[in-house]
C-alpha positions as CSV (number, residue, x, y, z in Angstrom):
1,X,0.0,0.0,0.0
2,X,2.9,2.2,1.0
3,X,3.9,1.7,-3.0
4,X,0.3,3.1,-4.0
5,X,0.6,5.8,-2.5
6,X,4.2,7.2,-3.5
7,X,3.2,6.4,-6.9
8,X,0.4,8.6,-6.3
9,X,2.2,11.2,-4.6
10,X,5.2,11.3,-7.4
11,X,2.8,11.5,-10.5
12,X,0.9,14.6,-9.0
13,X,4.5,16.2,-8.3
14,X,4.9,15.5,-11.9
15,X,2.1,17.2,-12.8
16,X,2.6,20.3,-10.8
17,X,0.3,19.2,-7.8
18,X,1.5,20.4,-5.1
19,X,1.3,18.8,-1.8
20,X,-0.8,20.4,1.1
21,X,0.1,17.9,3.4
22,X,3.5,18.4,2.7
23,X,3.1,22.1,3.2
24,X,1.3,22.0,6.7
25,X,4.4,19.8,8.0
26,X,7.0,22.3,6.5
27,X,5.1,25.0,8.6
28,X,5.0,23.1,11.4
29,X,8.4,22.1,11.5
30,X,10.2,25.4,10.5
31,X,7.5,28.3,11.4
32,X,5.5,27.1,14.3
33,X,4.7,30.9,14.8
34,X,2.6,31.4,11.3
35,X,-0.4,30.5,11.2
36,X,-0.4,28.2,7.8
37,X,-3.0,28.9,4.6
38,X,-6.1,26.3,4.2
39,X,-6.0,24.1,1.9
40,X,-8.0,26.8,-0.9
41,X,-5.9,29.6,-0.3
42,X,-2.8,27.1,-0.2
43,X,-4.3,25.7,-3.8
44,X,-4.7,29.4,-5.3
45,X,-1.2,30.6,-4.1
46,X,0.6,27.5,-6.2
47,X,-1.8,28.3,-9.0
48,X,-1.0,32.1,-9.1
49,X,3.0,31.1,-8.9
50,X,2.7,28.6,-11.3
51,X,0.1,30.1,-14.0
52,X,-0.4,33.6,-12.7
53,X,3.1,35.8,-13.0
54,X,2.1,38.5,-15.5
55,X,3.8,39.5,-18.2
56,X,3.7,36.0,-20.1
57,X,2.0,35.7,-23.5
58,X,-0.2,32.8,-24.8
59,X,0.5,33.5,-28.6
């Protein structure tokens, strides 16, 4: 089962999926002090820094 769920975790890094999970231990590890984003405001920041910089063209 462990297998699954590496598999599972490595495709979505692949995609660009970042891992909330991930991100909540991070924050509790290194900056116990911050209060860390939900899991909706964590998904929008990683969209904005991965889709949203400005100044990029689509043709």
């Amino acid at each position: 089962m462990k297998f699954i769920a590496l598999f599972a975790e490595s495709f979505r890094l692949m995609v660009g999926l970042p891992s909330y999970a991930a991100y909540r231990r991070h924050m509790a590890d290194t900056h116990p002090d911050v209060v860390p984003m939900d899991e909706i405001a964590f998904f929008r920041d990683r969209q904005q820094a991965r889709y949203g910089g400005g100044g990029g063209r689509c043709c």
